[in-house]
C-alpha positions in Angstrom: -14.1 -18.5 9.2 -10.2 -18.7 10.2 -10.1 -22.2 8.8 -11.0 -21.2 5.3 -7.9 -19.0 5.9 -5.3 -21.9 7.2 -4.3 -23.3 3.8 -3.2 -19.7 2.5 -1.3 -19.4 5.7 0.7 -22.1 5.9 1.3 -22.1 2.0 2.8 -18.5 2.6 4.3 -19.4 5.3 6.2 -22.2 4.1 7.2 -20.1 0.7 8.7 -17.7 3.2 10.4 -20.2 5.6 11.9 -22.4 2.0 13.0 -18.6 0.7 14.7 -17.9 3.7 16.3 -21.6 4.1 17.8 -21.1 0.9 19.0 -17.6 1.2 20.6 -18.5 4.6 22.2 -21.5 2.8 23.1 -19.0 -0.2 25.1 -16.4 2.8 26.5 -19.1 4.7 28.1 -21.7 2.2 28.4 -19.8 -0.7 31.6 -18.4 -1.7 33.2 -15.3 -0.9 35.2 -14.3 -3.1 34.7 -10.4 -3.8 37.5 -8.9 -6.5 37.1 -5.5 -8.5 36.1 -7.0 -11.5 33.4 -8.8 -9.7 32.1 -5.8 -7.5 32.2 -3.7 -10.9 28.3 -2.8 -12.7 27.6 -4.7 -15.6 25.7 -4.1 -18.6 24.9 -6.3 -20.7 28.1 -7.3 -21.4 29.6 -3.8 -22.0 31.7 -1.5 -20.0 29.4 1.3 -18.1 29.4 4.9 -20.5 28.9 7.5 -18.2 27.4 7.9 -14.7 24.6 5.9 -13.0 23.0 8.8 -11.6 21.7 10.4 -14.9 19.0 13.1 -14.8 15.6 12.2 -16.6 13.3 14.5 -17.9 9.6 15.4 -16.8 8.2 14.1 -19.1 9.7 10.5 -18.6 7.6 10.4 -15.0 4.2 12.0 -16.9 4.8 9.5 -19.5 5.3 6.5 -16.3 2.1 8.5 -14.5 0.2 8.6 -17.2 0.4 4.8 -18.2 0.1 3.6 -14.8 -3.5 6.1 -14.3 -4.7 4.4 -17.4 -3.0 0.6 -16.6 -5.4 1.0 -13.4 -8.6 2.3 -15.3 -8.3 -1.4 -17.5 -7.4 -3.5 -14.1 -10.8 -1.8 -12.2 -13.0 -3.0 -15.8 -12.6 -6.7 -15.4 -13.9 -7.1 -11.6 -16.7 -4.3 -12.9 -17.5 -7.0 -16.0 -17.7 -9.9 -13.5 -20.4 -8.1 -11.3 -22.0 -6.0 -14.0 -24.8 -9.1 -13.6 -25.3 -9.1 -9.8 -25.4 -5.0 -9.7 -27.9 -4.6 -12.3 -30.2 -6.8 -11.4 -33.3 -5.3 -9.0 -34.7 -9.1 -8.2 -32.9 -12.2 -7.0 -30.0 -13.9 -9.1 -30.9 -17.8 -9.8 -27.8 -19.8 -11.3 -27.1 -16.0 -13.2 -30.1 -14.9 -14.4 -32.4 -12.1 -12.9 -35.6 -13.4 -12.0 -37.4 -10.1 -11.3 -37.2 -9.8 -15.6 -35.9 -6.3 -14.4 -32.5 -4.5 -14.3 -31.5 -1.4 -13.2 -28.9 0.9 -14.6 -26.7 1.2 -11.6 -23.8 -0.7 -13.3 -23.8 0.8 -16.2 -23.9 4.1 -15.0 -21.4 3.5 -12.3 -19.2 2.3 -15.0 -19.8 5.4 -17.8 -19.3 7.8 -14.5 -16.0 6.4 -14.3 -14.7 6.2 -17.8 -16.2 9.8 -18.4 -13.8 11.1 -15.6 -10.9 9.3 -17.1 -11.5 10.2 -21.2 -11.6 14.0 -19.7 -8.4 13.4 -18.0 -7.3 12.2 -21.3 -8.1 15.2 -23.2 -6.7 17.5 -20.5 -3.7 15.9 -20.5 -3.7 15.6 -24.4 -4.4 19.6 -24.4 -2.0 20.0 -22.2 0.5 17.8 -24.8 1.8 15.8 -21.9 1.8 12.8 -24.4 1.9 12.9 -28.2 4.4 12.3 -30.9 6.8 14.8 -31.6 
């Protein structure tokens, strides 16, 4: 079982130990010349307007949340679609199809319990007009 691990670790092990060479070569040769100009922030090729540490509103984060509670509910739906097969079946699986000639709903239910919980989410938050065009 730890053999079928010992390619993944010595392939992250050398990324690390080449990312490290190279940043070590990076702090040790490179040069080290710091001026104001060079220590100043840079945007985009335009002088900074204003301060860095600029208050955002609310609904900036519930916009972020929001998107990231509903970036998640898209990720889950692949791995559930490349199982739906092997949960739903009742029998054996051979080369993917169900020999029993019987499936079961536990897939699809699993799946509609959890996108049920997310559209009422959706119109709680839409209720609540944390998103919408204004």
């Amino acid at each position: 079982m730890l053999q079928s691990y010992l390619p993944a670790s010595v392939a992250i092990l050398f990324g690390l130990g080449f990312a490290g060479l190279f940043l070590a070569g990076a702090i040790l040769l490179g040069p080290k010349r710091d001026s104001a100009v060079k220590l100043s922030p840079f945007e985009c090729g335009s002088e900074p307007i204003g301060s860095p540490r600029v208050r955002f509103s609310v609904k900036f984060y519930q916009v972020a949340i929001l998107f990231l509670v509903f970036d998640i509910e898209s990720a889950f739906m692949y791995p559930w679609a490349t199982v739906f097969r092997d949960i739903s079946c009742t029998g054996a699986i051979v080369r993917g199809i169900c020999t029993a000639g019987r499936t079961s709903y536990v897939g699809f239910v699993s799946m509609g319990t959890f996108i049920a919980v997310l559209v009422i989410a959706l119109a709680y938050v839409w209720k609540k007009k944390a998103i919408g065009w204004d």
